[in-house]
Backbone as a printed PyTorch tensor [residue, N CA C, xyz], in Angstrom:
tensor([[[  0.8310,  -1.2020,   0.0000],
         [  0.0000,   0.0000,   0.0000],
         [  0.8700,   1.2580,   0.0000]],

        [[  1.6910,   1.6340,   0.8310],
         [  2.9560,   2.2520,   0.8460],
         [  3.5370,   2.9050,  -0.2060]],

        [[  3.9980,   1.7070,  -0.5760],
         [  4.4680,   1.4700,  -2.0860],
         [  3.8870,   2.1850,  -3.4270]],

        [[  2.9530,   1.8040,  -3.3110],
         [  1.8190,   2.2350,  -4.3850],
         [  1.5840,   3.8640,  -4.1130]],

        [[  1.1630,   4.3350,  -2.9820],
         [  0.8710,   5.7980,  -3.0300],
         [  2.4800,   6.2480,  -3.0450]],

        [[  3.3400,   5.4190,  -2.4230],
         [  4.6910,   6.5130,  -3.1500],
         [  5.0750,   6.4340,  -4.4710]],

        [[  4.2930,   5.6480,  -5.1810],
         [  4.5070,   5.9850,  -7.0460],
         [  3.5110,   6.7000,  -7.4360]],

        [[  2.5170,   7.1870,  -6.7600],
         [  1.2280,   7.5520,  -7.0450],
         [  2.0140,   9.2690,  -6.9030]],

        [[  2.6760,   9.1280,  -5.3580],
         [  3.5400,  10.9180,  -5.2260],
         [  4.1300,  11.4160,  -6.3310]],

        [[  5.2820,   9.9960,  -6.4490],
         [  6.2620,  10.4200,  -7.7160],
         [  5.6430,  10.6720,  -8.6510]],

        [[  4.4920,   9.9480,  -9.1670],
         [  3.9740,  10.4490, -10.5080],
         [  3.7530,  11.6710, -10.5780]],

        [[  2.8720,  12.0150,  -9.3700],
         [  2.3360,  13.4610,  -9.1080],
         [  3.3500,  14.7220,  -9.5660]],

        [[  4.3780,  14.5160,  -8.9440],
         [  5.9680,  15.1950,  -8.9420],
         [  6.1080,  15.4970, -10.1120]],

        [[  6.2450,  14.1830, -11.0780],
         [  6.4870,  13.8420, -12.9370],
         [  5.7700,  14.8110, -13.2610]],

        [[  4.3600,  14.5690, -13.2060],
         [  3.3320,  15.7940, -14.0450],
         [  3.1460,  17.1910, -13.8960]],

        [[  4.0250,  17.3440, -12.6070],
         [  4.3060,  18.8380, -12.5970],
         [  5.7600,  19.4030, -12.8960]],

        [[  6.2210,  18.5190, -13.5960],
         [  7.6740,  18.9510, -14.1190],
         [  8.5130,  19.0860, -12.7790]],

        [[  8.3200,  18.5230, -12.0350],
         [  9.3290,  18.9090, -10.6690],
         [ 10.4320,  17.5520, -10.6440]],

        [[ 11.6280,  17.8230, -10.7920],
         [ 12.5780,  16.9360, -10.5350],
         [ 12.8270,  15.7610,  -9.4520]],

        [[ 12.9180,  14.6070,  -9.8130],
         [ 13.0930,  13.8380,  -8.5450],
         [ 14.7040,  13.8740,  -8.2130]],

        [[ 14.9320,  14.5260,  -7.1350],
         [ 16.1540,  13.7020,  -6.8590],
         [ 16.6510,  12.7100,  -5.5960]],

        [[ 17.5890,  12.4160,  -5.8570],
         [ 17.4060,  11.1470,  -4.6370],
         [ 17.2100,  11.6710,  -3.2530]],

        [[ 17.4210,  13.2390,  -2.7390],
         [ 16.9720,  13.7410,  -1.3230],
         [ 15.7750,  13.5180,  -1.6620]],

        [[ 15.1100,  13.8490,  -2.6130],
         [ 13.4390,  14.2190,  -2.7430],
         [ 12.8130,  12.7800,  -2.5440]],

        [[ 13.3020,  12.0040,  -3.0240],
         [ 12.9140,  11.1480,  -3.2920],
         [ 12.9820,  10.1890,  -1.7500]],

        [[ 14.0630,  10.5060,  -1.0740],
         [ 14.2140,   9.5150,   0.6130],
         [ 13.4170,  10.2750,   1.0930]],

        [[ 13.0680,  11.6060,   1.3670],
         [ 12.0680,  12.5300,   2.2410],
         [ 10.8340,  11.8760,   1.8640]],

        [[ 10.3260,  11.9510,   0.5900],
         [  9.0680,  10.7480,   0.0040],
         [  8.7750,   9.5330,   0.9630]],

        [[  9.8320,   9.0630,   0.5510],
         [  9.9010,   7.4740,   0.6800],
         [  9.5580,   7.3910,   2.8860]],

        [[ 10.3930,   8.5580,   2.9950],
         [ 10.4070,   8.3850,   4.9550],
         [  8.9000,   9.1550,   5.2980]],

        [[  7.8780,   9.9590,   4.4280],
         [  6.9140,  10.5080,   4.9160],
         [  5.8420,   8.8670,   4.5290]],

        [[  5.9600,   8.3240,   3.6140],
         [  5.4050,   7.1410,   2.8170],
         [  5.7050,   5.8510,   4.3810]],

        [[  6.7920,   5.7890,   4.4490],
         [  7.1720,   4.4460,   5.6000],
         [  6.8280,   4.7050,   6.9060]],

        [[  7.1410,   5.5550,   7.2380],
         [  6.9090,   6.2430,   8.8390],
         [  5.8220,   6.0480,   9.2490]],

        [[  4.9600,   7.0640,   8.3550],
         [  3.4480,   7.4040,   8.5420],
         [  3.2380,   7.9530,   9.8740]],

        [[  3.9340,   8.7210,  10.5540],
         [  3.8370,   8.7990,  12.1050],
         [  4.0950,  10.4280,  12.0450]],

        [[  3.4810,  11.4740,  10.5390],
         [  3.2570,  13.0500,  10.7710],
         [  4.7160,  13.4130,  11.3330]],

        [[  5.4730,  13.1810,  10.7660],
         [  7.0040,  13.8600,  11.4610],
         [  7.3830,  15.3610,  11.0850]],

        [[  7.9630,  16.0630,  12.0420],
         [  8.2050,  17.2840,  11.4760],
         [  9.2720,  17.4650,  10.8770]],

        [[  9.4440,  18.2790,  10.2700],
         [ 11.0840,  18.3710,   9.1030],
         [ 12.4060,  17.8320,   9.9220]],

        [[ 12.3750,  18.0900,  10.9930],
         [ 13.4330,  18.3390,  11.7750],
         [ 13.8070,  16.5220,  11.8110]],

        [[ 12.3890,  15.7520,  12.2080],
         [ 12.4820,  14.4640,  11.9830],
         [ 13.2420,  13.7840,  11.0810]],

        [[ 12.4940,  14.4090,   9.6620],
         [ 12.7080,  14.0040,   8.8320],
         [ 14.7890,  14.1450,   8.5130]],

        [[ 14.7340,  15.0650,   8.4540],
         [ 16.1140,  15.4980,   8.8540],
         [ 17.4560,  14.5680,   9.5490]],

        [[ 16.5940,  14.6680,  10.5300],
         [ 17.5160,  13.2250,  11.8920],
         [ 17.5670,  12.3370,  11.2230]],

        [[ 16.2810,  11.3950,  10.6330],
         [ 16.6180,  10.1930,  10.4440],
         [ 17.3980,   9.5780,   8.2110]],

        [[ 17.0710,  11.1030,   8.2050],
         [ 17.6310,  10.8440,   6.8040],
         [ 19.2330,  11.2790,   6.9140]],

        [[ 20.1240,  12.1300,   8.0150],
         [ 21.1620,  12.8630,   8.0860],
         [ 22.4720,  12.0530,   7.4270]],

        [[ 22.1730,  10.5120,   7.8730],
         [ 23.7450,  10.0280,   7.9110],
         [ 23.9850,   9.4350,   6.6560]],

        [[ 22.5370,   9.5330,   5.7870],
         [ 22.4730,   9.0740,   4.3420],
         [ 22.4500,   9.8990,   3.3640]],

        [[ 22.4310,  11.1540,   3.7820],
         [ 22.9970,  12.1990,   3.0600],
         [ 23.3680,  13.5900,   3.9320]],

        [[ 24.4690,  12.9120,   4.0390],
         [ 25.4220,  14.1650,   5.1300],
         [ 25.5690,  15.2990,   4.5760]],

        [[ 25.2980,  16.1180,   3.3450],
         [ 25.3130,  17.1190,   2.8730],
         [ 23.9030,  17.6550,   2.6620]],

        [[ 22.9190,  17.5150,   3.0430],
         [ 21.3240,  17.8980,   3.0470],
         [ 21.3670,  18.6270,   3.8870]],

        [[ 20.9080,  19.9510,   4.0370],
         [ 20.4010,  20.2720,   4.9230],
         [ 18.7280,  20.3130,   5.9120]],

        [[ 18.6150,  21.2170,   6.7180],
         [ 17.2840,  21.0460,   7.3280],
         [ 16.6110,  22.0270,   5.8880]],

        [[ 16.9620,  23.2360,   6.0160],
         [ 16.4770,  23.8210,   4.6550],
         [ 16.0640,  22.7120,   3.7560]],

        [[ 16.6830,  22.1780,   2.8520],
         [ 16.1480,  21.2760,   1.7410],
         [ 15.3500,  20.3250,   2.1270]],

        [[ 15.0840,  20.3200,   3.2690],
         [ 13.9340,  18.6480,   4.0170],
         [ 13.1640,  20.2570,   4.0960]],

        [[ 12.6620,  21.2570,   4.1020],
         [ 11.3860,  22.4320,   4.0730],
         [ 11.1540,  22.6610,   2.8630]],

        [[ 12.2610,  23.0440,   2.4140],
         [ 12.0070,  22.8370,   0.6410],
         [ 11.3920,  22.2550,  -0.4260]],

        [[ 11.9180,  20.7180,  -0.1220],
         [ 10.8410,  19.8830,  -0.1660],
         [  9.5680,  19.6900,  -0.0830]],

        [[  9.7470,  19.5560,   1.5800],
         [  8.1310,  19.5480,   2.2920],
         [  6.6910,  20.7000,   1.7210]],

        [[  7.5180,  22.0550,   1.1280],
         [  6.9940,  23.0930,   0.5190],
         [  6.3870,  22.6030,  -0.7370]],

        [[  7.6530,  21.6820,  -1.4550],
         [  7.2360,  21.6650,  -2.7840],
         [  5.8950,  20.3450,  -3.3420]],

        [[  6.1250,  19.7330,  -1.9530],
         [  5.1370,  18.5910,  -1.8080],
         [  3.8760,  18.7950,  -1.7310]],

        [[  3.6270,  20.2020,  -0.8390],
         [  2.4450,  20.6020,  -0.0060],
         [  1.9740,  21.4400,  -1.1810]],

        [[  2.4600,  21.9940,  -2.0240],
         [  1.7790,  22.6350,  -3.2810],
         [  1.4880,  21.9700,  -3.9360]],

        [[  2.2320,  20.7480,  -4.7070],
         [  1.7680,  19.4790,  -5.8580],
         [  0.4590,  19.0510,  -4.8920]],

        [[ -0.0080,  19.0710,  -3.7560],
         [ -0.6670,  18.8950,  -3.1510],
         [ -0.8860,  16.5810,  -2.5160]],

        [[  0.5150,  16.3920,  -2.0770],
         [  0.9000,  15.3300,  -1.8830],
         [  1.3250,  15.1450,  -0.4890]],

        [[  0.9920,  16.0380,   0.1570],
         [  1.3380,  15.6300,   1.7450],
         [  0.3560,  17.1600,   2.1410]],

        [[  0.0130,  17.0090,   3.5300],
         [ -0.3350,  18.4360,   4.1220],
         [  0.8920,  18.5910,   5.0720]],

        [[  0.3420,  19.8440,   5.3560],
         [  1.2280,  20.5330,   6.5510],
         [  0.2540,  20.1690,   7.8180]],

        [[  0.0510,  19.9650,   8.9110],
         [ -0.3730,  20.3530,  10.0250],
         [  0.1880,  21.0040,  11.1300]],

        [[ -0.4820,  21.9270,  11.5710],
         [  0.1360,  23.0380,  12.2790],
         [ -0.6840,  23.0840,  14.1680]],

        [[ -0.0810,  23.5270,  14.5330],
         [ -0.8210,  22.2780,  16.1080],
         [ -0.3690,  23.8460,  17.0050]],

        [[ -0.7120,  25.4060,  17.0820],
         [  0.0440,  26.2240,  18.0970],
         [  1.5650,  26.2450,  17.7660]],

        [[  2.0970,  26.7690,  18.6160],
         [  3.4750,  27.1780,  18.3620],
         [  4.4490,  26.1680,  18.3100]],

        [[  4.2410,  24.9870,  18.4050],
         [  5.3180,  23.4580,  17.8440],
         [  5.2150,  23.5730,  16.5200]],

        [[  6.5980,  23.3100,  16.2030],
         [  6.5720,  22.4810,  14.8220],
         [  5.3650,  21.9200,  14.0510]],

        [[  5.3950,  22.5010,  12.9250],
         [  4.6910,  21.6090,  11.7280],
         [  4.9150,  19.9690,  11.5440]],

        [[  3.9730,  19.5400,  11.5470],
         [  4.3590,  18.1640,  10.9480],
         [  3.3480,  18.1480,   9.5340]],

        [[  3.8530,  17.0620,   9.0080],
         [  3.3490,  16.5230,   7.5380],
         [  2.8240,  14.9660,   7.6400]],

        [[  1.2980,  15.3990,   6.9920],
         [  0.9330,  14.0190,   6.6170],
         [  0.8980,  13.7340,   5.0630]],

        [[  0.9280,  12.2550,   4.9200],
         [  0.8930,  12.0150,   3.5280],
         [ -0.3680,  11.5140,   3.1490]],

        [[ -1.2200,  10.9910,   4.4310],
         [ -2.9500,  11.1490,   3.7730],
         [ -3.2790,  12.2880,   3.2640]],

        [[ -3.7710,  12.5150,   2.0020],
         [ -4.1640,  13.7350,   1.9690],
         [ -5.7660,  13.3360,   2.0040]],

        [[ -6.5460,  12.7340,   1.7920],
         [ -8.1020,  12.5460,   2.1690],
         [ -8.3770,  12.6840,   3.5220]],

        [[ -9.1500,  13.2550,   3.4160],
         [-10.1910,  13.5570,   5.0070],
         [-10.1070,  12.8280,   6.0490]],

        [[ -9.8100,  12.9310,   6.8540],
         [ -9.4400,  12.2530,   8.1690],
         [ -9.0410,  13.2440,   9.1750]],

        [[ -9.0860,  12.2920,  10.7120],
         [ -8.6550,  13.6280,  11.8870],
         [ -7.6510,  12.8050,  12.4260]],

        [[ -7.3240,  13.4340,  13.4000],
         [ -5.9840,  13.1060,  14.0440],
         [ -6.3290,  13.0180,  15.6950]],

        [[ -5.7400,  11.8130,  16.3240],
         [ -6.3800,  11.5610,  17.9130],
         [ -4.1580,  11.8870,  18.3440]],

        [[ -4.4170,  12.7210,  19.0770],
         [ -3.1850,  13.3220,  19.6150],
         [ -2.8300,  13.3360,  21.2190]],

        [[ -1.5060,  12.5480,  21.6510],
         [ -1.1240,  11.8960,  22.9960],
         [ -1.0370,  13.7300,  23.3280]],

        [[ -1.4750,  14.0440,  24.5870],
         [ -0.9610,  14.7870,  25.3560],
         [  0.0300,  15.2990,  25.5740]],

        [[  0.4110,  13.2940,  26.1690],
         [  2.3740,  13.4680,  26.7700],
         [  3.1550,  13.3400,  26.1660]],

        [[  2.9640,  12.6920,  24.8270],
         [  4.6140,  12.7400,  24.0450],
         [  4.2590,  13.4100,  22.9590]],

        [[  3.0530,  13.6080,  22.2370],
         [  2.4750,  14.3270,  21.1090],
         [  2.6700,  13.1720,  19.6020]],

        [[  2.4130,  11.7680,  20.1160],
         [  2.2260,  11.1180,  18.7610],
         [  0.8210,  11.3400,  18.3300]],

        [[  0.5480,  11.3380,  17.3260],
         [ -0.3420,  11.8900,  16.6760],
         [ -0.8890,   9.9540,  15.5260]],

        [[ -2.2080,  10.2400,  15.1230],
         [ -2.7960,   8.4540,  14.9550],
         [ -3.9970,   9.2040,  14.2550]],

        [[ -4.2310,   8.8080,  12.9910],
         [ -4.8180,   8.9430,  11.6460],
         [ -6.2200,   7.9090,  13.0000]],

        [[ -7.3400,   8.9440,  12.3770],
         [ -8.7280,   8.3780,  12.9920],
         [ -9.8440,   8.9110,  11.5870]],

        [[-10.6680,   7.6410,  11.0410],
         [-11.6350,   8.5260,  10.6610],
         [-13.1640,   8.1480,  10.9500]],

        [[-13.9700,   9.0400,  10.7990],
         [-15.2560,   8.4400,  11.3910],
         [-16.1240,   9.2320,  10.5470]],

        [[-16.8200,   8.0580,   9.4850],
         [-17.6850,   8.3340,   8.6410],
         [-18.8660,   9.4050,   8.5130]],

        [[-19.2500,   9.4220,  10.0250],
         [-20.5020,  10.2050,  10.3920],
         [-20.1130,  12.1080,  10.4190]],

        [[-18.7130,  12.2410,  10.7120],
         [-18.3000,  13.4400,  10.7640],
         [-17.8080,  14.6130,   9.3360]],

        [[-18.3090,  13.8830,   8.3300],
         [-18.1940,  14.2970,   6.9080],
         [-19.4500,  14.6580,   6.9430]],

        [[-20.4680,  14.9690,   7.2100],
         [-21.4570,  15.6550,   6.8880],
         [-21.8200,  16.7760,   7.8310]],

        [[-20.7500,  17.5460,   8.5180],
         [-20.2330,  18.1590,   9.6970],
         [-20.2370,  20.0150,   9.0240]],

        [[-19.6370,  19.5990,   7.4750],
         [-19.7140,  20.9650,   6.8020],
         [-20.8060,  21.4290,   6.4650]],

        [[-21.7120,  20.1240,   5.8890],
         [-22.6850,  20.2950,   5.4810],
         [-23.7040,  21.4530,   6.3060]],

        [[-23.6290,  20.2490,   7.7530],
         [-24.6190,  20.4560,   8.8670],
         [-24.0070,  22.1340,   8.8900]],

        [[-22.8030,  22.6220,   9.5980],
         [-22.2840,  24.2420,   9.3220],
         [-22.5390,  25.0740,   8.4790]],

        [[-22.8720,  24.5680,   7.4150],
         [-23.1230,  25.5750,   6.6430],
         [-24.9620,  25.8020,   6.7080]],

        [[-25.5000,  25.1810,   6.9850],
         [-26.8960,  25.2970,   7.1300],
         [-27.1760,  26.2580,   8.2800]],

        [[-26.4020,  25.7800,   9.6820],
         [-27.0150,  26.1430,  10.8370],
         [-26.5280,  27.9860,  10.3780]],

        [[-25.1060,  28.0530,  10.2100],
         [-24.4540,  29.1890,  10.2960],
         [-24.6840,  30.2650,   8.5970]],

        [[-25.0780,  29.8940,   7.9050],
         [-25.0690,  30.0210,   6.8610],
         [-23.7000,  31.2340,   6.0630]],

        [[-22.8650,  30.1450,   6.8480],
         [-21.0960,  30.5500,   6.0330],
         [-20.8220,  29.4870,   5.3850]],

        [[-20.2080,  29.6700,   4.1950],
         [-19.6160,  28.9870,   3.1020],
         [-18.4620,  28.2210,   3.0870]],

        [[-18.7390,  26.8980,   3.9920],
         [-17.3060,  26.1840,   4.7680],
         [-16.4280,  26.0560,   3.3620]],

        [[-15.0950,  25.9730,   3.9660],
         [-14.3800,  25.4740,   3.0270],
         [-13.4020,  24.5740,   3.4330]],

        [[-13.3490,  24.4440,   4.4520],
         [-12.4270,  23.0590,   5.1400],
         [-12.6260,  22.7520,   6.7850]],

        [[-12.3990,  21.9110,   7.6140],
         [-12.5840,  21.8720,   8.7540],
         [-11.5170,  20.7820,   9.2790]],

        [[-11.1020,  20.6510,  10.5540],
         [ -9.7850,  20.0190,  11.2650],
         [-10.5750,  19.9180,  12.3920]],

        [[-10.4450,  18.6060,  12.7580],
         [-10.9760,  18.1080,  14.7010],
         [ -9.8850,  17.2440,  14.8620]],

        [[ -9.4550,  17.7080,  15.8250],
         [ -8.3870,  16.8480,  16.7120],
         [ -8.8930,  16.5300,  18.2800]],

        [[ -8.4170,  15.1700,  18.5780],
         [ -8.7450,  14.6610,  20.2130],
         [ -7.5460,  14.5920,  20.5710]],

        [[ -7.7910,  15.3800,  21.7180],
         [ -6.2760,  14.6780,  22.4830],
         [ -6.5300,  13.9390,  23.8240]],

        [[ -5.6110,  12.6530,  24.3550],
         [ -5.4240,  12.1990,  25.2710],
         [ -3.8590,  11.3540,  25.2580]],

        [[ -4.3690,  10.6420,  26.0450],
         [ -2.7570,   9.6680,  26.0850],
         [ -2.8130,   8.4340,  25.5050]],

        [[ -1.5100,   8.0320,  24.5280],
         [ -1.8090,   7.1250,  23.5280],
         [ -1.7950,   5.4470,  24.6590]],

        [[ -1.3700,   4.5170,  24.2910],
         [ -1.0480,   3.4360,  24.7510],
         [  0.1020,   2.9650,  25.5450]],

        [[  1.1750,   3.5900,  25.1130],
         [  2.4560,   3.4360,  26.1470],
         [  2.4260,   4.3690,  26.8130]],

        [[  2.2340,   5.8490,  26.5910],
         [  1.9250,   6.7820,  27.7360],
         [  1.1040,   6.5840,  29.0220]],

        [[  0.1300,   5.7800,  28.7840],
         [ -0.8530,   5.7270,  29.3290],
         [ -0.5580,   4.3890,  30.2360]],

        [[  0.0900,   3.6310,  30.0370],
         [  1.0220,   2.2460,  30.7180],
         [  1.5440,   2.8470,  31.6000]],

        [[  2.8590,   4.3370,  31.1870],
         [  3.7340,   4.6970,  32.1620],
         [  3.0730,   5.3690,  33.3620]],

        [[  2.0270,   5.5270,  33.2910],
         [  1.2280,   6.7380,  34.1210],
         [  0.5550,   6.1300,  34.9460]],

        [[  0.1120,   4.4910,  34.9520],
         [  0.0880,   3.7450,  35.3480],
         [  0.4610,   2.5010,  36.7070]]])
């Protein structure tokens, strides 16, 4: 599955004339494997020792040029770091408290949420974000 939406990115990339190169292409591949919304800085750490000449700049660069082809989002959470997801379809995010892992949730019934908004309020939604937070599974062991 993985696999498939990271040729589905690259293609994306292809049709907008944007170059693959092999940084572009491991930043891909680590937002594609991870799946765990990492912020650049992440991305950064765990790509560093495989290309020791990258900087954090070019893992934003990237992440910029991704978020326009429209192949990853940004999520923005208050004054922490951005992280990036590579779902880009509708879904929310259930978010630990204590360490801040973040876990793809979706629930069918909450897509008709704009709908319902735009009726009651009669403003012209154009996107909406719900996040839960509590403590994930090992947090919630240690606290224990």
């Amino acid at each position: 599955m993985a696999n498939e939406q990271l040729q589905e990115a690259v293609n994306a990339l292809k049709n907008t004339k944007v170059r693959m190169t092999p940084q572009r292409h491991a930043i891909l591949e680590y937002l594609y494997e991870s799946m765990n919304h990492p912020t650049a800085d992440d991305i950064y750490k765990a790509l560093e020792s495989k290309f020791p000449n990258m900087s954090v700049a070019t893992v934003y660069n990237n992440l910029r040029v991704f978020k326009n082809v429209g192949i990853i989002r940004e999520l923005t959470y208050g004054d922490s770091s951005s992280r990036f997801d590579c779902v880009t379809t509708d879904h929310y995010h259930v978010i630990c408290s204590d360490c801040g892992k973040i876990v793809d949730f979706h629930y069918p019934g909450l897509d008709e949420v704009e709908t319902l908004a735009e009726h009651v309020t009669g403003f012209k939604v154009h996107d909406h974000r719900m996040e839960i937070y509590g403590s994930c599974q090992e947090c919630k062991s240690i606290s224990h």
